[in-house]
N, C-alpha and C positions, 0 to 999 in steps of 0.2 A: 473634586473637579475631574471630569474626562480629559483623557489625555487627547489630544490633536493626533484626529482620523489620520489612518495611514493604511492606506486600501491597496491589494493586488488581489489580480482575480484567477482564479485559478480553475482549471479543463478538466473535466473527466472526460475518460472513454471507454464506453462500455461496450464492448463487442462480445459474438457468438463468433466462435473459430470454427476453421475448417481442418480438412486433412491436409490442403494445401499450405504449405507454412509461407513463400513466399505471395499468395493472398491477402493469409490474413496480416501479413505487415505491409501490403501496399494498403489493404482496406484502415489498418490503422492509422498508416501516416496520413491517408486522406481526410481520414476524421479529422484528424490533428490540424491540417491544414483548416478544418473548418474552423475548431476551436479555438486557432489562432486569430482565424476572419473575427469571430466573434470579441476580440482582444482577450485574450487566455494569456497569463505571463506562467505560469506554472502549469503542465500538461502532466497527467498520472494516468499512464495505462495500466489494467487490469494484471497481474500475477501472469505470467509465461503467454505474454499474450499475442506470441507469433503460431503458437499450435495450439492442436488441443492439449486439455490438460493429462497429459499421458501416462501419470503417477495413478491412475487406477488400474491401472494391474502392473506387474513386475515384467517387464520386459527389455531383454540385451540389444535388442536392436535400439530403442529407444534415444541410446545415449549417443548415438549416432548424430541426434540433433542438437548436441551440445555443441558450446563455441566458446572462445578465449571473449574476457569481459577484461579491456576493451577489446574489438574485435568488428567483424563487417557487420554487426547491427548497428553496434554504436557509433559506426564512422557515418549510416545514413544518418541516424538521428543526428547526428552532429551538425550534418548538411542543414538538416530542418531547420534546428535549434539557429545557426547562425544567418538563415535566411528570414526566419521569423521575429527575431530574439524572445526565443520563449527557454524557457526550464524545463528539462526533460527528466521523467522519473519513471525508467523501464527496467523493468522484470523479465531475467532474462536465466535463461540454464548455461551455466557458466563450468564450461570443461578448463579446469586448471592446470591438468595433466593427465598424463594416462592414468586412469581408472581414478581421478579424484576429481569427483563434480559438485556443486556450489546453485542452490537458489538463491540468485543475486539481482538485487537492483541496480543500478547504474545509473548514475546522476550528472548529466550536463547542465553545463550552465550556460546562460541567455548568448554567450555571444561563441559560442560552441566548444568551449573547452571542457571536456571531459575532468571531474570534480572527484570522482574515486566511486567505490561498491561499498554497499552493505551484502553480508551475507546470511541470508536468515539463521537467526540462534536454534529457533524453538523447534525443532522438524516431528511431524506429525507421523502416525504409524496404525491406520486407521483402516476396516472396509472402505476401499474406494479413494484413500488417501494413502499411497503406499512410498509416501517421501524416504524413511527412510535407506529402502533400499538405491534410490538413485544420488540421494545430497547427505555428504558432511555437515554437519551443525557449522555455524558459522565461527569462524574465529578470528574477525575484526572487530568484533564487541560492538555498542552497539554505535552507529553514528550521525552526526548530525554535519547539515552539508552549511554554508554560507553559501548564498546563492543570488545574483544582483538585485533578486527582488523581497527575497525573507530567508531568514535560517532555517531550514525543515530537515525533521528528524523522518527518515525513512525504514519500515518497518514491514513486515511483509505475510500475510495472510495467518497461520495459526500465531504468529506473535500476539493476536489482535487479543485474545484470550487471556492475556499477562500485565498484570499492572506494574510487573518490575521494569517493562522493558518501555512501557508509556513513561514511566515516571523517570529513569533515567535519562530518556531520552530529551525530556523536559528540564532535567537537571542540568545538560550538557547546553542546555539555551535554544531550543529546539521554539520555534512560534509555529509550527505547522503542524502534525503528526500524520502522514501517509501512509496508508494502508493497502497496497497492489495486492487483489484479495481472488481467489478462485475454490468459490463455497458453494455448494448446493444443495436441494433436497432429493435424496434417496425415492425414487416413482416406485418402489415398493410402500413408502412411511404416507399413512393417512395425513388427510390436511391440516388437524390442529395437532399433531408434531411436527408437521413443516411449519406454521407458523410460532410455535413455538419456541424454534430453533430459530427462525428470522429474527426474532424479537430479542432472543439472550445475545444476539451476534450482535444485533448495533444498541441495546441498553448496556452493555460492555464499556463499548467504546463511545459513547455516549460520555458514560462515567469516566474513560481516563479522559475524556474533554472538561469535564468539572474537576477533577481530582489536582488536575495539572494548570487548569487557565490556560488553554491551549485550542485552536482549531483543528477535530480533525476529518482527514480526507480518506473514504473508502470508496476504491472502485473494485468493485467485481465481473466478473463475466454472466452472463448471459447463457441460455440455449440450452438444448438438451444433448449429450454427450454418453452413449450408450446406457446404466441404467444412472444416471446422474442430471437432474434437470437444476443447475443452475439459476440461482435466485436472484441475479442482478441487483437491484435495490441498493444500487452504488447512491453513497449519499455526504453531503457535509455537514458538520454541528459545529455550533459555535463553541467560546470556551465554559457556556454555562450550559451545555446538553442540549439548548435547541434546534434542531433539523432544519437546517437551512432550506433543504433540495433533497430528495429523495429519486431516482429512478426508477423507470417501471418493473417488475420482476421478468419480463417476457421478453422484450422488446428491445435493441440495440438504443442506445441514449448518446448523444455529445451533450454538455452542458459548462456552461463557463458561469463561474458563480463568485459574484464580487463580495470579500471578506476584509473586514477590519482588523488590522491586527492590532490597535490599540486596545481592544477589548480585551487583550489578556491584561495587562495594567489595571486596569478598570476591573475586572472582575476580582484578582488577584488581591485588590487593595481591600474590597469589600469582603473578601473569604478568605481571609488570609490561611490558606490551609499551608503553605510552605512555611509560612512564620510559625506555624505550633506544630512541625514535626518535630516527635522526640525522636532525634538523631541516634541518639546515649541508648534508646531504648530497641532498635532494630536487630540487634548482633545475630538472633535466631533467624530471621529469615534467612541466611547463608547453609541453615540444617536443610537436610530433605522433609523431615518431621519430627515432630516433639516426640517421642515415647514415654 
């Protein structure tokens, strides 16, 4: 028997940024406001989504747009959060100290109290993704927020690639899994490597929605961004892989999209994949590799 519906609806926002970083967070909160019109209780902006994304190239100035997490973003969102009562889940470059900086999200909750950070574990070191020169790997492990309207585990762009950190995050009681994501295709790569690479990004995460019995939430950016054209395609799946909503690759998107969370129960019972993991049998996944 199904469990008794237990619905929140939840916001994306999918923006193309500018140079202007005080912009693009007024364009954001505006959306937000829309999203809220629309009854959004859970809002997820896109991965550093007041600039652009400035980790493709290595640059000292850069960091100049860091800021303490909490700090004057999070006191707007706060504002929002407590006029709306929505859920805020932003992505934000979080200067800790001198020379020690943090890709962090930041979690309010509905009625404005700042809930704490995640800070990304997994930091990428790529053409065009040059994380690690600006962020430390995260070392708050990973976390899952309590929030008035669902538990959601928040996670953050190359984590998306990791089914340890889906799965922990699931273990820790997570009913959501968030994704603040800023991916795109290289305008050098022909078109069936761009959609090839669209397609292993959300059958991923697709899969730790099935693997986990869990809803998850990917928003991405948008737009083209020197040689890097951002593939939007922010989207939700249920806990059994279905695509609830998808966003256009090109085009700025708000969207509020009403999810069940009884369906993890429900799928969970019928697949019981957490009931047949062997526990006893995991110990090597802690190696780098077999040799």
């Amino acid at each position: 028997m199904k469990e008794k519906e237990r619905k929140v609806s939840v916001g994306l926002i999918q923006t193309a940024c500018g140079p202007d970083r005080e912009k693009n967070l007024a364009v954001a909160l505006e959306k937000a406001e829309i999203a809220a019109g629309q009854g959004a209780q859970v809002l997820c902006f896109q991965e550093l989504f007041t600039s652009l994304y400035f980790c493709d190239q290595e640059s000292y100035d850069r960091f100049q747009w860091a800021e303490p997490v909490p700090g004057p973003t999070t006191e707007r969102l706060q504002e929002l959060a407590r006029k709306r009562e929505v859920v805020i889940v932003a992505s934000l470059f979080e200067k800790r100290a001198e020379g020690l900086y943090h890709n962090t999200v930041a979690v309010i909750d509905a009625g404005g109290e700042y809930l704490g950070k995640y800070r990304k574990m997994h930091i990428p070191d790529d053409p065009g993704y040059y994380e690690k020169f600006y962020f430390a790997p995260g070392d708050l492990g990973f976390r899952v927020f309590s929030t008035r309207y669902a538990r959601i585990g928040t996670l953050i762009c190359w984590d998306q690639w990791y089914p340890e950190a889906a799965r922990i995050s699931a273990l820790m009681g997570a009913e959501i899994l968030f994704y603040p994501t800023a991916i795109g295709w290289a305008t050098s790569q022909d078109q069936e490597i761009n959609r090839e690479q669209f397609d292993a990004w959300q059958t991923i995460q697709r899969g730790h929605a099935i693997a986990n019995g869990v809803h998850v939430v990917a928003v991405n950016r948008t737009g083209r961004e020197g040689e890097m054209a951002f593939w939007g395609g922010s989207f939700v799946s249920n806990p059994f892989g279905t695509v609830l909503w998808q966003a256009p690759h090109t085009e700025e998107a708000v969207h509020v999209q009403e999810i069940d969370l009884s369906l993890t129960g429900f799928y969970r019972t019928h697949w019981p994949f957490l009931r047949d993991r062997r526990i006893d049998a995991y110990g090597d996944l802690s190696k780098r590799f077999l040799d």
